[in-house]
C-alpha positions as a printed NumPy array, in Angstrom:
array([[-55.449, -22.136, -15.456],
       [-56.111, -20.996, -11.813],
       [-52.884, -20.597, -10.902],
       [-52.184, -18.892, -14.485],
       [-54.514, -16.279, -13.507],
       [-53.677, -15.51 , -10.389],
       [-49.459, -15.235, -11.062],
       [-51.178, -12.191, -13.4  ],
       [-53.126, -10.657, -11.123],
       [-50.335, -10.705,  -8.883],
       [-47.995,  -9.056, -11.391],
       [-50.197,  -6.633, -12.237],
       [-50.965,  -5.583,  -8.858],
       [-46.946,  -5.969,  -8.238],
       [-46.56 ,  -3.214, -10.989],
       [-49.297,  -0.851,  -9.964],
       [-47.302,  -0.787,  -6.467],
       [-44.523,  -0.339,  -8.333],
       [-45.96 ,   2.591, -10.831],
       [-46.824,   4.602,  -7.03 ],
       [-44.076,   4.092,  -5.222],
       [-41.489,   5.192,  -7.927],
       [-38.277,   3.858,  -6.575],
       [-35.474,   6.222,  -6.7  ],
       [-32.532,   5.027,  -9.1  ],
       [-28.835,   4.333,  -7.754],
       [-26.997,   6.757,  -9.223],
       [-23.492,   5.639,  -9.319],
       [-20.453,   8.038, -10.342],
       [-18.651,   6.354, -12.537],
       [-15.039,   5.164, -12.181],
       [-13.88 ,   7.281, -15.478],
       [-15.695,  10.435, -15.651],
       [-16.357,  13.115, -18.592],
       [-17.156,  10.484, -20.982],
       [-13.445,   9.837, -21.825],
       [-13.097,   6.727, -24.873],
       [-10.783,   3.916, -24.523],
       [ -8.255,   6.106, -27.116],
       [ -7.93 ,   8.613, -24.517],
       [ -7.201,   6.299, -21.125],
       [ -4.131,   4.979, -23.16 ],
       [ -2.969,   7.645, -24.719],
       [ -3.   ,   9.875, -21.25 ],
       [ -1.382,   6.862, -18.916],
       [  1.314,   6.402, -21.511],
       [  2.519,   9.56 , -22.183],
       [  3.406,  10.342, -18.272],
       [  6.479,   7.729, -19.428],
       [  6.672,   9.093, -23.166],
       [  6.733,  13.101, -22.438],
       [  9.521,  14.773, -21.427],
       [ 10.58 ,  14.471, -17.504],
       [  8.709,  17.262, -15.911],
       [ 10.914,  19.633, -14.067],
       [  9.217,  19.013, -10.87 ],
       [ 10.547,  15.377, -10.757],
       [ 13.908,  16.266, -11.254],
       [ 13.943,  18.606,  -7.91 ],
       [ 11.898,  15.574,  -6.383],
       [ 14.596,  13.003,  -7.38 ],
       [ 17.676,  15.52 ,  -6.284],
       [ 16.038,  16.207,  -2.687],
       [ 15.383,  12.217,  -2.171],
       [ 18.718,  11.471,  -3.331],
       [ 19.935,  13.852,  -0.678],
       [ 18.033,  12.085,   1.808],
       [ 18.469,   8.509,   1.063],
       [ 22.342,   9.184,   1.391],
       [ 21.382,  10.032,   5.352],
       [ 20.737,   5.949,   5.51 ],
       [ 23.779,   5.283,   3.82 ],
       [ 25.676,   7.454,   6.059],
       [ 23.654,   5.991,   9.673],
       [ 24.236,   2.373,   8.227],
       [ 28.421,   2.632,   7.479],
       [ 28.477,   4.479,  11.121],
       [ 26.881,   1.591,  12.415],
       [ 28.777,  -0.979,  10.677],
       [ 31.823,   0.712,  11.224],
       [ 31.347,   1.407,  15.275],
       [ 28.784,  -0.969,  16.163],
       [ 25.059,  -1.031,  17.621],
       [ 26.244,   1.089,  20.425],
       [ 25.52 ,   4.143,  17.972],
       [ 22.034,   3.629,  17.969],
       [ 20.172,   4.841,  21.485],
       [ 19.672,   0.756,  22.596],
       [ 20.741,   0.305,  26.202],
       [ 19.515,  -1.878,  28.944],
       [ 16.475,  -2.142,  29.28 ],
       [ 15.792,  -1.041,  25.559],
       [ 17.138,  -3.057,  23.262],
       [ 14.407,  -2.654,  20.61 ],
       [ 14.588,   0.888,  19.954],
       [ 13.763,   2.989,  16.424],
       [ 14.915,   0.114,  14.469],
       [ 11.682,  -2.152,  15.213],
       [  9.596,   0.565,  15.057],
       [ 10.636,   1.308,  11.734],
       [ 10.689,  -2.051,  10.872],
       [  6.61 ,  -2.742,  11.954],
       [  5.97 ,   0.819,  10.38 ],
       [  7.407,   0.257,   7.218],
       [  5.717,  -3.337,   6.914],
       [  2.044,  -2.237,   7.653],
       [  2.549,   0.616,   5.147],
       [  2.88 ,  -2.319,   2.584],
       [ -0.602,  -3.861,   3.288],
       [ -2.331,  -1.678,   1.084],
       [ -1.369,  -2.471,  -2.176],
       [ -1.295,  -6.31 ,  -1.729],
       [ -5.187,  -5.776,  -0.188],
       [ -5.883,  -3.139,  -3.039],
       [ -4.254,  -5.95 ,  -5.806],
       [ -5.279,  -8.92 ,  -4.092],
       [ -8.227,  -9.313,  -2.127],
       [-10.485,  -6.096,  -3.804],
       [ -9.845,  -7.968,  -7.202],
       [-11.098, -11.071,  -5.387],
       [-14.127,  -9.31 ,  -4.376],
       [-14.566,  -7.566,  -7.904],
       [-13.955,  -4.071,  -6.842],
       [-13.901,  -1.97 ,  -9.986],
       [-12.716,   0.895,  -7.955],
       [ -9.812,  -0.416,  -7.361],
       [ -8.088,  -0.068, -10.699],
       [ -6.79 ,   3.135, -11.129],
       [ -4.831,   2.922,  -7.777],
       [ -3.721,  -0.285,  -7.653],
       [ -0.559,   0.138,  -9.67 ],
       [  0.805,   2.643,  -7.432],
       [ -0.448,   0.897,  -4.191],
       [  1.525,  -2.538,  -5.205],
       [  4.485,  -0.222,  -5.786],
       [  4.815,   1.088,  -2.582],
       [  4.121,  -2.392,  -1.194],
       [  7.68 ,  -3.186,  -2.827],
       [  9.374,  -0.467,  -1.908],
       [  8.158,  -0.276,   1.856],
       [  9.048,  -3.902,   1.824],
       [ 12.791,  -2.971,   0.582],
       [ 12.812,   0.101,   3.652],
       [ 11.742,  -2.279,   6.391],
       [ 14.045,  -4.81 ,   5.733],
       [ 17.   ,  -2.571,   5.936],
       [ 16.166,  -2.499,   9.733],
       [ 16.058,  -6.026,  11.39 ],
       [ 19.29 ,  -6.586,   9.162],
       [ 21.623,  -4.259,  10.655],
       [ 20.491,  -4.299,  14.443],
       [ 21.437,  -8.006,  14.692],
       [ 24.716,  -6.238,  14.511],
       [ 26.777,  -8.264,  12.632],
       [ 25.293,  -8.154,   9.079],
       [ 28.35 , -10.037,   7.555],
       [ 26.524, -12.917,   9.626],
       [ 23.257, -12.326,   7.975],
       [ 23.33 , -15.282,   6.176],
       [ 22.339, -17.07 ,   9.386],
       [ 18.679, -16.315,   9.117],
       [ 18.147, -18.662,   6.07 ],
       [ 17.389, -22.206,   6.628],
       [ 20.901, -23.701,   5.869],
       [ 21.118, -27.123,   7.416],
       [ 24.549, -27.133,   9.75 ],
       [ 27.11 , -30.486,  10.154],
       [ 24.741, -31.926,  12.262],
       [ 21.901, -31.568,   9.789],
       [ 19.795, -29.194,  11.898],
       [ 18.309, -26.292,  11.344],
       [ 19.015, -23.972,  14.463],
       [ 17.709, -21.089,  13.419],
       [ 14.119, -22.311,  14.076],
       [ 14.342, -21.571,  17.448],
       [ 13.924, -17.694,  17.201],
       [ 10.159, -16.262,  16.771],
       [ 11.968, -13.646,  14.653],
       [ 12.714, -16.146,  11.864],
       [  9.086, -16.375,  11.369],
       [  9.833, -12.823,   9.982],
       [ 12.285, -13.87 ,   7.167],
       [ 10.399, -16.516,   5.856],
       [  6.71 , -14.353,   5.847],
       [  7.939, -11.113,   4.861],
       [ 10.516, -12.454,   1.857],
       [  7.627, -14.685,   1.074],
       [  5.605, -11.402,   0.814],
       [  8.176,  -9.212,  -1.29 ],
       [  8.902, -12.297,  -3.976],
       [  5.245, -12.453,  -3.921],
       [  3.972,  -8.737,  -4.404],
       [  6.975,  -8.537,  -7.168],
       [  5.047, -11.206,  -9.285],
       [  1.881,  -9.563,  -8.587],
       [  3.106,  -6.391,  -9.867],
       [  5.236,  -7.668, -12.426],
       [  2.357,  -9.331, -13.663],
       [ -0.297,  -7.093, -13.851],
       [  2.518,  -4.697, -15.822],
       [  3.203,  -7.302, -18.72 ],
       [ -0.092,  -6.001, -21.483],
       [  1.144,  -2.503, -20.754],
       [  3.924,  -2.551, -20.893],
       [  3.363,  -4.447, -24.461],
       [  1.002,  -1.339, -25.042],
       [  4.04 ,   1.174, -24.181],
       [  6.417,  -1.188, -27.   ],
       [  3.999,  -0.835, -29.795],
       [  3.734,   2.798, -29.24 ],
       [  7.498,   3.19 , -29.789],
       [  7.428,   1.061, -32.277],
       [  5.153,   2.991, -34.37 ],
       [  6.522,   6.606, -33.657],
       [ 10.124,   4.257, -34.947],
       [  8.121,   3.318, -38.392],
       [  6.497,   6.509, -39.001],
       [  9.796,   8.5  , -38.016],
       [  7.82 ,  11.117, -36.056],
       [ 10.464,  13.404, -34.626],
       [ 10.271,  16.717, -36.296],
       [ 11.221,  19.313, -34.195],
       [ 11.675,  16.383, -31.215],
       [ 15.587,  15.817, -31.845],
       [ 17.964,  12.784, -31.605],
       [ 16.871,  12.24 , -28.039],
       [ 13.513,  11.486, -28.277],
       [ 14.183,   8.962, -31.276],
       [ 17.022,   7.278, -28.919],
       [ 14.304,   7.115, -25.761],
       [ 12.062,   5.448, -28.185],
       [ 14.619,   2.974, -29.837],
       [ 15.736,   2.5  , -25.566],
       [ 11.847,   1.906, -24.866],
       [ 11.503,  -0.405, -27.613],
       [ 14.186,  -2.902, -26.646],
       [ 13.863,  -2.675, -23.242],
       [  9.717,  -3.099, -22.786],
       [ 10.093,  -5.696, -25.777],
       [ 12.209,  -7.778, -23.339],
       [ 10.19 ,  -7.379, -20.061],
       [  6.827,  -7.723, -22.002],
       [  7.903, -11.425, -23.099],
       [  6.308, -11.369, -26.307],
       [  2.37 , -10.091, -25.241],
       [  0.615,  -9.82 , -28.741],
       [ -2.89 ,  -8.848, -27.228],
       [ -4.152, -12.11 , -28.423],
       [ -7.357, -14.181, -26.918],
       [ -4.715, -16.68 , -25.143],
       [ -2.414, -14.211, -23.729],
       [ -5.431, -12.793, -22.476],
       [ -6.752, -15.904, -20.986],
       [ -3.378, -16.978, -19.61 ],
       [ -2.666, -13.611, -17.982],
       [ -6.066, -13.56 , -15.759],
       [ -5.812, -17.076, -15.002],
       [ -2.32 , -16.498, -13.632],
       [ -3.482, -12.743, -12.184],
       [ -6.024, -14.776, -10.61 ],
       [ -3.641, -17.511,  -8.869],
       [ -1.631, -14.591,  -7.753],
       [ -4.6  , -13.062,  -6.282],
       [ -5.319, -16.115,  -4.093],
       [ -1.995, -16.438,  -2.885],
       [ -1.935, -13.277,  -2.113],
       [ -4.762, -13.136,   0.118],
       [ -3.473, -15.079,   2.927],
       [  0.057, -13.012,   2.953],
       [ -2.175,  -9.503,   3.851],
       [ -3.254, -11.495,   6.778],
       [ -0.485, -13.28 ,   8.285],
       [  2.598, -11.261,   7.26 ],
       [  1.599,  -8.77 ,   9.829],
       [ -0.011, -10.977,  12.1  ],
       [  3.36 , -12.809,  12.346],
       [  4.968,  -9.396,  13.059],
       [  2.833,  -8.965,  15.936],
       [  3.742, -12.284,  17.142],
       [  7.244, -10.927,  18.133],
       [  5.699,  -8.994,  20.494],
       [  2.62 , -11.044,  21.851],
       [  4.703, -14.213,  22.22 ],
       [  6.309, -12.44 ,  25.148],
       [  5.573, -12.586,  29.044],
       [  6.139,  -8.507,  29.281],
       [  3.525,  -6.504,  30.406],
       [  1.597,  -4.297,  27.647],
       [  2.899,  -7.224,  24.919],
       [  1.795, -10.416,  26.164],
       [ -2.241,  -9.769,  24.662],
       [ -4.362, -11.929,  22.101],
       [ -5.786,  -8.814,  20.62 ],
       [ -2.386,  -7.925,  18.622],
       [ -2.824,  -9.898,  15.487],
       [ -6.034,  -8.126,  14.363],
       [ -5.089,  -5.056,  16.171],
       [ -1.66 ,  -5.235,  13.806],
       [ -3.838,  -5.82 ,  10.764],
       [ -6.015,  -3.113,  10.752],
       [ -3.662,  -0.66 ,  12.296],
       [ -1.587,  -2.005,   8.834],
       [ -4.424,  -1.321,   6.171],
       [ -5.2  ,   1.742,   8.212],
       [ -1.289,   3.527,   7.747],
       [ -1.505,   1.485,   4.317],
       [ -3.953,   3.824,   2.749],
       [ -3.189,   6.577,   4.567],
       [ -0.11 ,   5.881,   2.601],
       [ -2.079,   5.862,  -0.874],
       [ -4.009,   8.664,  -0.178],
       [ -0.763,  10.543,   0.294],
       [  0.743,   9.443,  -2.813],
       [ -1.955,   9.677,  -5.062],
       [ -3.321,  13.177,  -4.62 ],
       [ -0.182,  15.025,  -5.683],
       [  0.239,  12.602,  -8.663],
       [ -3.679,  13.363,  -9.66 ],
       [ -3.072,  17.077,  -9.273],
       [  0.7  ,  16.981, -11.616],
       [ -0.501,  14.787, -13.815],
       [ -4.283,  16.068, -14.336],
       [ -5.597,  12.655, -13.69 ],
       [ -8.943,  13.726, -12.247],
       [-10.982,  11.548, -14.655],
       [ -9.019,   8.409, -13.686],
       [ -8.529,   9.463,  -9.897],
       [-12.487,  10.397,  -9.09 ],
       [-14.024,  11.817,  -5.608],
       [-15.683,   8.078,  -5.922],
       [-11.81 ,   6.714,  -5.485],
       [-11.138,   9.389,  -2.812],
       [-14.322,   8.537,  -1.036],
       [-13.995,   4.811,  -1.235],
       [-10.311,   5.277,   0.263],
       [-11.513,   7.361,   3.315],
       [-14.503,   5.052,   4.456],
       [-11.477,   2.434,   4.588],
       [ -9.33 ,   4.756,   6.735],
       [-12.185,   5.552,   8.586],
       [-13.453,   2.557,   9.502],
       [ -9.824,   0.734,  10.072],
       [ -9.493,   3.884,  12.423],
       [-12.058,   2.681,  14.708],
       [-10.551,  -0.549,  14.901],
       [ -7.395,   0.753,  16.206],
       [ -9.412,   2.619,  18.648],
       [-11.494,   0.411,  19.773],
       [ -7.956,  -2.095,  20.141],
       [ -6.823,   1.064,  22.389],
       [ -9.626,   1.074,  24.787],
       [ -9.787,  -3.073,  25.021],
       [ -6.33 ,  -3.038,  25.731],
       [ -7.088,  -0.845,  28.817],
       [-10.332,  -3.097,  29.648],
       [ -8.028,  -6.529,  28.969],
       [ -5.424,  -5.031,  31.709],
       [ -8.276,  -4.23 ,  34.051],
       [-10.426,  -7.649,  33.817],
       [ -7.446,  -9.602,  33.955],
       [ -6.426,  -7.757,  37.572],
       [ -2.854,  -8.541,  36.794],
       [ -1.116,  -5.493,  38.461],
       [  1.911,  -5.285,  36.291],
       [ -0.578,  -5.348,  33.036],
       [ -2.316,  -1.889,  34.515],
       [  0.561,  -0.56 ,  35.413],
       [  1.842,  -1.009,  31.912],
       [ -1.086,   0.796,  30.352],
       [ -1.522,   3.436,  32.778],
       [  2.106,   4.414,  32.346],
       [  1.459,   4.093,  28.702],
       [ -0.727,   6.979,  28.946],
       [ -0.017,   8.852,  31.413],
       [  3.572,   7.984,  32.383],
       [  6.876,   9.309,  30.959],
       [  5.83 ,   8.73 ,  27.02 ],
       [  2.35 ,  10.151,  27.55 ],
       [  3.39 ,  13.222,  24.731],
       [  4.016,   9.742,  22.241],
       [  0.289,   8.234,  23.318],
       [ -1.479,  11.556,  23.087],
       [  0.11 ,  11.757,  19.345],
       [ -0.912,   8.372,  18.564],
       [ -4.327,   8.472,  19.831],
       [ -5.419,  12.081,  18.742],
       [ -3.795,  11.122,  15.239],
       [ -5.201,   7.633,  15.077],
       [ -8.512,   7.606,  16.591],
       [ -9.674,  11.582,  15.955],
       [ -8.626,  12.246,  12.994],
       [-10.119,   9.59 ,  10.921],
       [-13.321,  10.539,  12.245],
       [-13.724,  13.848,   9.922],
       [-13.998,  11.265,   7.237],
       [-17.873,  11.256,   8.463],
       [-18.045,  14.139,   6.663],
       [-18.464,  14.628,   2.962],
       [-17.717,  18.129,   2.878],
       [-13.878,  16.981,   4.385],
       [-14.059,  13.877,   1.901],
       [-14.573,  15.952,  -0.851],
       [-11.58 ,  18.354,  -0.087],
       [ -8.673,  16.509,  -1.918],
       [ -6.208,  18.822,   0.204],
       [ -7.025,  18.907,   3.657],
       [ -7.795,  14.993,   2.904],
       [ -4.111,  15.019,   2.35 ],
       [ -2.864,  16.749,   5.071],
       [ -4.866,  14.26 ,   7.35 ],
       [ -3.426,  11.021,   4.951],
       [ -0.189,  12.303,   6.813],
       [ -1.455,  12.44 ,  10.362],
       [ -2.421,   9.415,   9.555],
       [  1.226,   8.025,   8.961],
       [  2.638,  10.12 ,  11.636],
       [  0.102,   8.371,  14.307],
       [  0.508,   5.014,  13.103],
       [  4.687,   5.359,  13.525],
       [  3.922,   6.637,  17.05 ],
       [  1.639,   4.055,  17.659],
       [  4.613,   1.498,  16.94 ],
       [  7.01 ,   3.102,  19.392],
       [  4.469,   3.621,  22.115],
       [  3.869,  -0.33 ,  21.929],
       [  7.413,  -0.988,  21.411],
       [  9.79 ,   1.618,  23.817],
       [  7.293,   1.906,  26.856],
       [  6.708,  -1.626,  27.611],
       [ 10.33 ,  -2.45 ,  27.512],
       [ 11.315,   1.14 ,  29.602],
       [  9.456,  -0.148,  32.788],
       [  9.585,  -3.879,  33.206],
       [  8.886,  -5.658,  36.374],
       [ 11.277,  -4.557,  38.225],
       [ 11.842,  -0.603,  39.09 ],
       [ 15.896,  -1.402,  39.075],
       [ 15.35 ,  -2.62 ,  35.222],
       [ 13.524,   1.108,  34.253],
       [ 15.063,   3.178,  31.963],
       [ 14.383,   6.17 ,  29.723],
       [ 14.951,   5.827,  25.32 ],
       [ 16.08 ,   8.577,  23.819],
       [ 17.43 ,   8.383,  20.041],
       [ 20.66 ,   9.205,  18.809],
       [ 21.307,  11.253,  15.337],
       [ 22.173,   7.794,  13.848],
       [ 18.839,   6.554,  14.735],
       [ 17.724,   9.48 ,  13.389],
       [ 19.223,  10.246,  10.04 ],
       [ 18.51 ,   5.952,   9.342],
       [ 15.368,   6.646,   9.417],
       [ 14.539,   9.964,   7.911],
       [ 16.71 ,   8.607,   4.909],
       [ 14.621,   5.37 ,   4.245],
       [ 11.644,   7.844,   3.212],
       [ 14.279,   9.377,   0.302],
       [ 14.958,   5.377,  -0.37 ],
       [ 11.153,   4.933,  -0.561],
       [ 10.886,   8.297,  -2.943],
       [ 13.829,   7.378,  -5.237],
       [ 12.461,   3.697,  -6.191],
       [  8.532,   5.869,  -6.652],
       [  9.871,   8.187,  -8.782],
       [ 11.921,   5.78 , -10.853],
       [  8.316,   3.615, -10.994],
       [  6.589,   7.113, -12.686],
       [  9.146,   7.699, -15.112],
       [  9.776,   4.584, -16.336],
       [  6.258,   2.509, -15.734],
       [  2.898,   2.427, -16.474],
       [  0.984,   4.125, -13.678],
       [ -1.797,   2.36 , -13.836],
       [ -3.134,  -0.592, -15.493],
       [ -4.838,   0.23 , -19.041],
       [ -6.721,  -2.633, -19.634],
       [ -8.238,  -3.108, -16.278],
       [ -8.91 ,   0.905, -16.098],
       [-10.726,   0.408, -19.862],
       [-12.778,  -2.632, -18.193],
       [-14.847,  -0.455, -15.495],
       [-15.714,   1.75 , -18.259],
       [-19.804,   2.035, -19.14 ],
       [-18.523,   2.134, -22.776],
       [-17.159,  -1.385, -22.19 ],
       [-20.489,  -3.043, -20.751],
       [-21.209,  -5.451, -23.619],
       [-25.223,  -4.964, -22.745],
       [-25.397,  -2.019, -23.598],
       [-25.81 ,  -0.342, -20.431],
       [-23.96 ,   3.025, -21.574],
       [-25.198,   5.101, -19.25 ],
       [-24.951,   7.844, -21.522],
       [-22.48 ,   6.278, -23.831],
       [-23.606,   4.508, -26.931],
       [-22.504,   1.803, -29.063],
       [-20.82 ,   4.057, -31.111],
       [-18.408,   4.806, -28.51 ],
       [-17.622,   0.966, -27.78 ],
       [-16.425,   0.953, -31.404],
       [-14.758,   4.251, -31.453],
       [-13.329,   3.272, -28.112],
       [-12.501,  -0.356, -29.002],
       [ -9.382,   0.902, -31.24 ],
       [ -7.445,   2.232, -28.343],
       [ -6.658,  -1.747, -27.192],
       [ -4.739,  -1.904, -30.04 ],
       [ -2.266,   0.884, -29.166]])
């Protein structure tokens, strides 16, 4: 009875505290703003595939197409004449085409850590971006590996890279660090693919009964023959990819079972894909490669460029397609505390690389870094530094955060930093080796140049192809990290009555 009494004189001098010091309520903005229902999210996600192509993505398509031939053109040069196109001499013989490579690779980080390891950690935020972000993981995966292909020179020999067993029942192809890269970065494309594919099959079951039902109820007046024949074409092709999804409780609990597999598989690949990549460099005895730090430094220089990468993508599309309730300053926000805090990583890599070279009073590893600065590339460093290390540092600021444009403008410094930082790492430690006889300058050649520049209309051909013809962002998981689907009650400002009203739209 003692203790009885005392528990309530205890609570009741817990709540008098409590009743003075008034703690202040979290206010969180939430994920879908303007108190949009459930009918609305999948009615304005599917009808950027259902409308009418917007004139814009025409002119988008024709100038990407333009610049996607450039690669075609550099790559039949090359095969046609040889490596001795590209600017690779002695002592370079890793030139644009690993940078691009490494470049290209890291920009595919983000979506598999958006997908993978923020569903993992049960990051609602993470939903309305996470479509597009595992997107661009594919595609930046397809761009890379367009590079290491060609500069082994003879692609017809490509075929060597894949564990086929010779006469002799050996595998020789083990003994090259770079076939580590085939095996962890087609491990990573087959994987993101499934991810993606995955997390597409209930929409795109969504985006078959819609046709389905403007088929029935023969709504075309005014719309013409074409619009019936899209809908007939989106009918029988979304029937076949959506492999029979009826939005029924075991579908359901089949597709986040499997989601969730894919998730934990997943998780290891944003890790050592990249770390692996950075093995080609650290496994080397040349000055300003051979360094521990290069795994983690790769990483977070990777998720740094990745959503730099997002952030660059997904503020146009927000703006074309009016997606600002799906696309909030909360998303924005979230996305720049990532860059910004990545971007200290990378800087603080910088300055330990300098500290490494000096503690370890090898000369050869000072000289490297010093030249790296302030040597013949010290225009490539300043880039990479000022772009890398300053830059993300505005995102202190909320007043920057909350200013979708110039956030944009610095998504793209961003990009451009993290491609310098690649070549600085990659073209000055191999233009002064140990020897002054073995020092030479890089300099690319147009082929280097048009390869490259076209692999960014590759990348926008296969994006715009994903907006027309796919769901931009998941419905179901958008509809989840709604208030009106907490099933306590919790509304904040929504009530039951828009659960119900809202409830309807998982049927369409």
């Amino acid at each position: 009875m003692a203790t009885t009494s005392q528990e309530c004189s205890m609570d009741a001098a817990q709540a008098e505290l409590l009743a003075k010091v008034q703690p202040a309520e979290l206010h969180e903005q939430p994920l879908v703003t303007n108190d949009r229902d459930f009918n609305w999210v999948t009615d304005k996600i599917c009808r950027i595939v259902e409308t009418k192509t917007p004139l814009w993505w025409w002119v988008c398509m024709a100038v990407a197409l333009v610049t996607a031939a450039f690669t075609g053109f550099g790559l039949v040069w090359l095969v046609s004449s040889g490596v001795g196109v590209w600017g690779l001499a002695n002592p370079i013989n890793w030139g644009w085409a690993i940078v691009n490579f490494v470049f290209w690779i890291g920009i595919g980080h983000a979506g598999t850590l958006i997908s993978a390891v923020l569903c993992l950690l049960k990051q609602g935020w993470r939903t309305s971006i996470n479509r597009a972000a595992e997107a661009m993981t594919i595609f930046a995966v397809v761009c890379a590996g367009i590079f290491p292909l060609f500069h082994v020179g003879r692609v017809w020999f490509a075929w060597w890279l894949f564990p086929i067993p010779n006469s002799n029942g050996i595998w020789p192809q083990f003994r090259s660090p770079l076939e580590w890269d085939v095996f962890a970065v087609s491990t990573y494309g087959t994987v993101s693919v499934l991810f993606w594919y995955m997390g597409m099959i209930p929409d795109l079951g969504v985006l078959r009964d819609r046709a389905v039902q403007r088929l029935t109820k023969n709504a075309y007046e005014g719309a013409g023959a074409l619009a019936k024949g899209m809908d007939v074409f989106r009918k029988n092709l979304y029937a076949i990819f959506a492999m029979g999804w009826r939005n029924a409780g075991n579908h359901w609990r089949n597709y986040e079972m499997a989601y969730l597999i894919l998730a934990g598989i997943s998780t290891p690949l944003v890790l050592s894909v990249h770390t692996i990549v950075s093995f080609d460099f650290a496994l080397a005895v040349l000055p300003g490669w051979h360094t521990t730090i290069f795994p983690p430094y790769f990483v977070a220089g990777a998720i740094f460029s990745g959503f730099g990468m997002v952030l660059t993508l997904m503020l146009p599309l927000r703006a074309l397609y009016g997606l600002h309730d799906l696309i909030t300053q909360r998303h924005i926000d979230n996305m720049c505390k990532i860059c910004l805090g990545t971007g200290s990583i990378v800087g603080y890599a910088y300055i330990m690389e300098f500290f490494i070279a000096w503690y370890g009073a090898n000369p050869y590893e000072s000289y490297a870094f010093i030249n790296r600065a302030f040597g013949q590339y010290w225009w490539a460093y300043l880039m990479m530094f000022s772009c890398n290390v300053f830059t993300p540092q505005l995102f202190w600021f909320s007043a920057v955060r909350k200013n979708a444009a110039l956030v944009w403008v610095m998504s793209i410094f961003i990009n451009v930093g993290m491609w310098f930082e690649r070549f600085v790492i990659t073209v000055t430690s191999l233009a002064n080796d140990f020897l002054p006889s073995s020092w030479g300058y890089y300099s690319p050649t147009m082929v280097d140049i048009l390869t490259f520049f076209g692999t960014f209309g590759l990348f926008s051909v296969l994006f715009l192809l994903f907006l027309r013809f796919l769901p931009l962002m998941p419905i179901a998981e958008v509809k989840f990290v709604m208030p009106a689907a907490d099933p306590h009650g919790h509304d904040h400002g929504h009530g039951h009555g828009d659960v119900a009203q809202g409830g309807q739209g998982d049927h369409q």
